[in-house]
C-alpha positions as a Markdown table, in Angstrom:
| # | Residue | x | y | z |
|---|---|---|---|---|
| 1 | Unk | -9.4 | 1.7 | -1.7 |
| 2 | Unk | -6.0 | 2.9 | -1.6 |
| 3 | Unk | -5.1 | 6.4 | -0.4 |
| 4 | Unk | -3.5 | 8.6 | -2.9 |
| 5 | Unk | 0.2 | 10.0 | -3.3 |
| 6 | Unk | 0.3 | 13.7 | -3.1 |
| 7 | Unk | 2.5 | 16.2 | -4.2 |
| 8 | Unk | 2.2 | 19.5 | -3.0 |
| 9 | Unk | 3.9 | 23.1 | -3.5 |
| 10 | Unk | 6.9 | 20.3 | -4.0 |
| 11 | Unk | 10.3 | 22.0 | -5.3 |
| 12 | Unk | 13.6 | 20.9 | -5.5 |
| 13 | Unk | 16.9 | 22.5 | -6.5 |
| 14 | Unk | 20.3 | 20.9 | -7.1 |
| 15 | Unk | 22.6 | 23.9 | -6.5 |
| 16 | Unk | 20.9 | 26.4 | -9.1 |
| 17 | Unk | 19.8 | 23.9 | -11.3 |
| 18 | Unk | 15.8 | 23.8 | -10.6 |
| 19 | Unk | 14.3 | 20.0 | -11.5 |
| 20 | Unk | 11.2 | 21.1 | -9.7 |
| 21 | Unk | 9.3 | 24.3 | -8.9 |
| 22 | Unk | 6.0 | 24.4 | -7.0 |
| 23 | Unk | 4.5 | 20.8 | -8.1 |
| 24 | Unk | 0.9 | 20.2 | -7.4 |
| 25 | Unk | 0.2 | 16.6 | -8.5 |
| 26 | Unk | -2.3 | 13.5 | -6.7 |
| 27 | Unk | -2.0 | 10.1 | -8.4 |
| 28 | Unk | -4.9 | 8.3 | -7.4 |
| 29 | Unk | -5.6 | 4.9 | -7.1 |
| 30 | Unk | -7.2 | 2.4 | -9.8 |
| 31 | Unk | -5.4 | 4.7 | -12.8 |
| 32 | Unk | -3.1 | 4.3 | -15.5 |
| 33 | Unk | -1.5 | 7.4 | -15.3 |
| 34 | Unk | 1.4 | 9.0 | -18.1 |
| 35 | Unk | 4.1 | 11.3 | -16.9 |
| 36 | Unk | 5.5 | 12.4 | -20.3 |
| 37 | Unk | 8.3 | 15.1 | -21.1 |
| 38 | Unk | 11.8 | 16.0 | -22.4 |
| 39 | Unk | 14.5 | 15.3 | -20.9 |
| 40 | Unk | 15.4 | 17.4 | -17.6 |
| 41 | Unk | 11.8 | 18.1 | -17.1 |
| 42 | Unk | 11.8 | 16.2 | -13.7 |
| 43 | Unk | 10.5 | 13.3 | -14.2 |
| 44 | Unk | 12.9 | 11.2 | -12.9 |
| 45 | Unk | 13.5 | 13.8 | -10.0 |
| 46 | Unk | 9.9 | 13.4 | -9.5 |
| 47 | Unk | 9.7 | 9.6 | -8.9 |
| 48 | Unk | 13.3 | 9.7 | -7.0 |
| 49 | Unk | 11.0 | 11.8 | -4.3 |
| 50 | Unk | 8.4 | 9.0 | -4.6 |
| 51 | Unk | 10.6 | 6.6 | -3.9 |
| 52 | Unk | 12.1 | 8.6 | -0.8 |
| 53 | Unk | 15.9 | 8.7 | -3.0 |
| 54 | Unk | 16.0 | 12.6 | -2.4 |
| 55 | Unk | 13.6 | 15.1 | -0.1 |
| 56 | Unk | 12.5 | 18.3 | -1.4 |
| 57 | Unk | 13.6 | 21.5 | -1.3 |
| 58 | Unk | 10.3 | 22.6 | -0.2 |
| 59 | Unk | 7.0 | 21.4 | -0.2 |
| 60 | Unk | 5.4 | 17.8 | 0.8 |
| 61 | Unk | 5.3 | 14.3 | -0.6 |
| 62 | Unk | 3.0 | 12.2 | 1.3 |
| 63 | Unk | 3.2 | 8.7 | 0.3 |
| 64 | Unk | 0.3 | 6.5 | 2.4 |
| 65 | Unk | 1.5 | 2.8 | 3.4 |
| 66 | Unk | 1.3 | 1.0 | 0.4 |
| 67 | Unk | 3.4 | -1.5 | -1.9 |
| 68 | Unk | 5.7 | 0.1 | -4.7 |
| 69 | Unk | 6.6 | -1.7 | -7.5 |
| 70 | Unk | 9.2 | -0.5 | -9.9 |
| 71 | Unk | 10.7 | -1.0 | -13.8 |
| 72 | Unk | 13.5 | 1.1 | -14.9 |
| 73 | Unk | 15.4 | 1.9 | -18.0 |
| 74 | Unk | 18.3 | -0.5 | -16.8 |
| 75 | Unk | 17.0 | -3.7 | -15.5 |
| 76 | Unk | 17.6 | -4.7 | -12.0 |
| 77 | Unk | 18.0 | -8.4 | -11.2 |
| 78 | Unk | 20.9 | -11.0 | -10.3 |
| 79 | Unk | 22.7 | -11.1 | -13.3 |
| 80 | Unk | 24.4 | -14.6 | -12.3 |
| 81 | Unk | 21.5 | -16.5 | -11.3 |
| 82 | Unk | 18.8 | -18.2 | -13.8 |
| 83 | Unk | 15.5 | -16.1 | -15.0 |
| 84 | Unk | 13.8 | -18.8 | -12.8 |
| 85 | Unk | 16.0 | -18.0 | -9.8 |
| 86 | Unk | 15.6 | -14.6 | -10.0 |
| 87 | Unk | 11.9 | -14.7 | -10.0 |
| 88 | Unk | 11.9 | -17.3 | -6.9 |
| 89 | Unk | 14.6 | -15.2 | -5.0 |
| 90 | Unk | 12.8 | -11.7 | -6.3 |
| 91 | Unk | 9.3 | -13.4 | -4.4 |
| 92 | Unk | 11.3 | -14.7 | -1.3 |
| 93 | Unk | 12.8 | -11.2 | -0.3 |
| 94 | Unk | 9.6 | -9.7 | -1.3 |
| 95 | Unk | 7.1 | -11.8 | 0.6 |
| 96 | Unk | 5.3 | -12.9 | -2.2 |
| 97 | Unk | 5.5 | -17.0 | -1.9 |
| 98 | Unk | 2.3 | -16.9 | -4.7 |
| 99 | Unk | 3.7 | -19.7 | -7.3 |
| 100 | Unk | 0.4 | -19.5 | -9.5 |
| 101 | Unk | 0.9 | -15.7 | -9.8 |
| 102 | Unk | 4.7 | -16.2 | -10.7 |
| 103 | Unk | 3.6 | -18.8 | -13.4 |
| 104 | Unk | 1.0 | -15.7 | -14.8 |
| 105 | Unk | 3.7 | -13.5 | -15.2 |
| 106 | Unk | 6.0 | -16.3 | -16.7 |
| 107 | Unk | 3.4 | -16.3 | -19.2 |
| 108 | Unk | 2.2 | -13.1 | -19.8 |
| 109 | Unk | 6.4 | -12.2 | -20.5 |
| 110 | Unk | 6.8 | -15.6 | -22.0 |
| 111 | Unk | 10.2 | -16.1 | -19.5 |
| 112 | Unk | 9.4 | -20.1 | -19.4 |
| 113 | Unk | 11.2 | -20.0 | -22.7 |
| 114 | Unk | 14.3 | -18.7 | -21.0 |
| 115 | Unk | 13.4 | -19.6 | -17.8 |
| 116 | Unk | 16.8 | -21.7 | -17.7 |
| 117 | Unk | 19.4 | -18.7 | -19.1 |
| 118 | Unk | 21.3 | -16.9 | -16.7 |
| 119 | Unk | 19.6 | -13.7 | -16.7 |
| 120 | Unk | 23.1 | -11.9 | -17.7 |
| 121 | Unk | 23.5 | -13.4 | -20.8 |
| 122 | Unk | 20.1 | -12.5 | -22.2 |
| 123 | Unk | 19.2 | -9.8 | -24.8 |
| 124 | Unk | 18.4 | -6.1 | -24.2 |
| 125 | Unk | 14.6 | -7.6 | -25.0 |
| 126 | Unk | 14.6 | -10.7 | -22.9 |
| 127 | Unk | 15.9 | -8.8 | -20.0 |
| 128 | Unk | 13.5 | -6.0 | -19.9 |
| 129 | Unk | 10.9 | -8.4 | -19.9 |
| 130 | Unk | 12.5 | -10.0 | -17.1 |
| 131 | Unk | 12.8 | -6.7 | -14.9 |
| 132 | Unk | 8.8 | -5.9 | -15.9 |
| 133 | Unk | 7.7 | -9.2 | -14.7 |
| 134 | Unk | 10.0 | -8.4 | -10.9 |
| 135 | Unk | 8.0 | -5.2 | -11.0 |
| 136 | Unk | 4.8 | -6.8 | -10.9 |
| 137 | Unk | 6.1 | -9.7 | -8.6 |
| 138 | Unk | 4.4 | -8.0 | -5.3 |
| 139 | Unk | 1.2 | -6.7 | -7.0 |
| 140 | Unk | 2.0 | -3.6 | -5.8 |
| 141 | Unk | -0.7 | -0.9 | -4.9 |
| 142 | Unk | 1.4 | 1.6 | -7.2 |
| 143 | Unk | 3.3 | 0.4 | -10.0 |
| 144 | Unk | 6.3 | 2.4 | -11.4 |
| 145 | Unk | 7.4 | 2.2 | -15.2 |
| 146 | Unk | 10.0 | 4.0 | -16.6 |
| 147 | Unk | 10.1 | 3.9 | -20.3 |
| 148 | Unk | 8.6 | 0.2 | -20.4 |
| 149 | Unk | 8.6 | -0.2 | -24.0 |
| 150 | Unk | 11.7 | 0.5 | -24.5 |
| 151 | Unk | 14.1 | -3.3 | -25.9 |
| 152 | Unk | 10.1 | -4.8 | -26.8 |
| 153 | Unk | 9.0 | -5.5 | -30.1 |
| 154 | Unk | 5.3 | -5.1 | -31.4 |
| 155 | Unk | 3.8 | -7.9 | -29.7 |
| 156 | Unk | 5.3 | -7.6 | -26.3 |
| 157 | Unk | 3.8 | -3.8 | -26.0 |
| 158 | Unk | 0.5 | -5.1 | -26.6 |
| 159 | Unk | 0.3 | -8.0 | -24.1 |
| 160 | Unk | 2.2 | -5.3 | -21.7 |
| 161 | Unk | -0.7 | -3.2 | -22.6 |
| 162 | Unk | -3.5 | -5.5 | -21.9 |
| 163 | Unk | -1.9 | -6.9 | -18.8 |
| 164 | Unk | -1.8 | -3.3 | -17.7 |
| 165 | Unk | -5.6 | -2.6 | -18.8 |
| 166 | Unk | -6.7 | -5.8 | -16.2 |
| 167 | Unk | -3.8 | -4.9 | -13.7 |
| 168 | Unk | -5.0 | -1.9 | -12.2 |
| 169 | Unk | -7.9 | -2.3 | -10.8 |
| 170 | Unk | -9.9 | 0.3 | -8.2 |
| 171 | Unk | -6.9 | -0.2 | -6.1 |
| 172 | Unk | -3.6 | -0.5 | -8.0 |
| 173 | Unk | -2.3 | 2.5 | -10.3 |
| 174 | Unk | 0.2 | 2.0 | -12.9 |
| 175 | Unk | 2.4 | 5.3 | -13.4 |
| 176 | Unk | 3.8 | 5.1 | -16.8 |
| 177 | Unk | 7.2 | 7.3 | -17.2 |
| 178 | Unk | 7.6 | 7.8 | -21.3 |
| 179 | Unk | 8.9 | 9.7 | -24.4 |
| 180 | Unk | 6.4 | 8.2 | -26.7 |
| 181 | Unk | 2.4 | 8.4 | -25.1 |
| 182 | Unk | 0.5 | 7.7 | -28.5 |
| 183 | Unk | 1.7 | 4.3 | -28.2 |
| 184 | Unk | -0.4 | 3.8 | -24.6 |
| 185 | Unk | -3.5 | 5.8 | -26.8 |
| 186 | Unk | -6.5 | 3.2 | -25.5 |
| 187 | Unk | -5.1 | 2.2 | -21.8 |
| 188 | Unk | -3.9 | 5.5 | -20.1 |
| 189 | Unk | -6.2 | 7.5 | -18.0 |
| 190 | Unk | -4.7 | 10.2 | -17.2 |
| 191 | Unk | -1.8 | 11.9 | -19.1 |
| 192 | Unk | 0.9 | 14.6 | -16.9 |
| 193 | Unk | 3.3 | 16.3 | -19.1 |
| 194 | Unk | 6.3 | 17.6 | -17.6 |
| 195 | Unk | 8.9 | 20.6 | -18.9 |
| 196 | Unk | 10.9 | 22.6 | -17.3 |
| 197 | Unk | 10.4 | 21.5 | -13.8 |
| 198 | Unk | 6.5 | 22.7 | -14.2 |
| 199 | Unk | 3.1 | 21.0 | -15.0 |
| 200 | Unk | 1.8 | 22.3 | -18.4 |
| 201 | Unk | -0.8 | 19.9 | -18.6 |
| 202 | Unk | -2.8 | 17.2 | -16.1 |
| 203 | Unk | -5.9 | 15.3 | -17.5 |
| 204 | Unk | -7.7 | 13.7 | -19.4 |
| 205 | Unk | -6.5 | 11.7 | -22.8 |
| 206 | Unk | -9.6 | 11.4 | -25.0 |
| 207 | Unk | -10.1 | 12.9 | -28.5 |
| 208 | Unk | -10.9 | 16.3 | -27.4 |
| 209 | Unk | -8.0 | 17.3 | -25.7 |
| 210 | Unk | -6.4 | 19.8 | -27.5 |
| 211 | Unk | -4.5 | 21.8 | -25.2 |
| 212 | Unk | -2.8 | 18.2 | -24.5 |
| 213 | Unk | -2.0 | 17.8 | -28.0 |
| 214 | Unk | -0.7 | 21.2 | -28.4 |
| 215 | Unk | 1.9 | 20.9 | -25.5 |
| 216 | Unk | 2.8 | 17.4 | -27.0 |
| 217 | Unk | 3.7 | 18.7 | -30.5 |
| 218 | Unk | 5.2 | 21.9 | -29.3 |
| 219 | Unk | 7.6 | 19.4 | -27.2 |
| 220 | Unk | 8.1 | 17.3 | -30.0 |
| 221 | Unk | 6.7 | 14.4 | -27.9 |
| 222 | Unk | 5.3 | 10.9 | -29.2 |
């Protein structure tokens, strides 16, 4: 099983602006795992430190050997080249020469039917799905989704979902990055919710959890 990423007593200041103060947080492997707050809470400072794109001000983030695979808000691909190129080229420079696994994500994203269109051209939709599907390329040990609904309609969220449910297995965690966390009810795990640079709440997401439900409202979260 995969070792866990840790964040501990992690802080991080830009000038006096404070993004992070004194984080304690483990995501542990086999989860799907929500990071939700409003904007400025530090989530995105939080996976920038993940992804080694800043160091802390204090504290430690200790990320074991492991894949990372990651989906933004803008989608990241060769605008120029074919949705087919892109996934070939994507697999080359990855390492990842698995056609059969290239043909699931085709289908689970449905890019055969665009497989052809330059990836620039397509819509806001069509390109997210693209950009999910280079995410998952590598079967990465920790998966990282920013706002992955975001451009899909109805349908889309709930083959994403289910693809996520058999994804993470015992040794691969998804970590979800979202505004709206009713709309993963079913599939998350584990819910974090971010403000002000602070934890207010890490656990579980069942029917019982009040205190999560309180800090969700009193946000004005979905």
């Amino acid at each position: 099983m995969a070792e866990p990423i840790r964040f501990e007593g992690v802080s991080k200041s830009y000038g006096d602006v404070v993004a992070l103060d004194s984080v304690d947080l483990e995501l542990r492997p086999g989860e799907i795992h929500c990071l939700v707050g409003p904007n400025g809470s530090g989530k995105t400072t939080l996976l920038d430190l993940l992804l080694g794109l800043t160091r802390p001000t204090s504290g430690t983030v200790t990320v074991p050997d492991v894949s990372l695979g990651c989906s933004f808000q803008s989608p990241t691909f060769y605008p120029g080249l074919t949705v087919t190129e892109n996934l070939d080229v994507f697999a080359r420079l990855s390492g990842c020469p698995d056609e059969a696994w290239r043909e699931r994500l085709r289908d689970v994203f449905g890019l055969d039917r665009v497989g052809g269109q330059v990836a620039g051209t397509l819509s806001g939709g069509w390109q997210k799905k693209l950009d999910l599907a280079l995410g998952f390329l590598k079967r990465p040990t920790y998966l990282l989704l920013d706002e992955p609904f975001s451009e899909l309609d109805d349908a889309s969220k709930r083959r994403l979902l289910d693809f996520l449910s058999e994804f993470c297995t015992e040794d691969r965690t998804a970590l979800v990055v979202t505004h709206h966390v009713r709309q993963f009810e079913g599939a998350v795990d584990r819910l974090t919710v971010f403000d002000g640079g602070e934890i207010r709440y890490d656990g579980g997401v069942g029917p019982d959890e009040r205190a999560r439900d309180r800090y969700l409202d009193a946000l004005g979260l979905d």
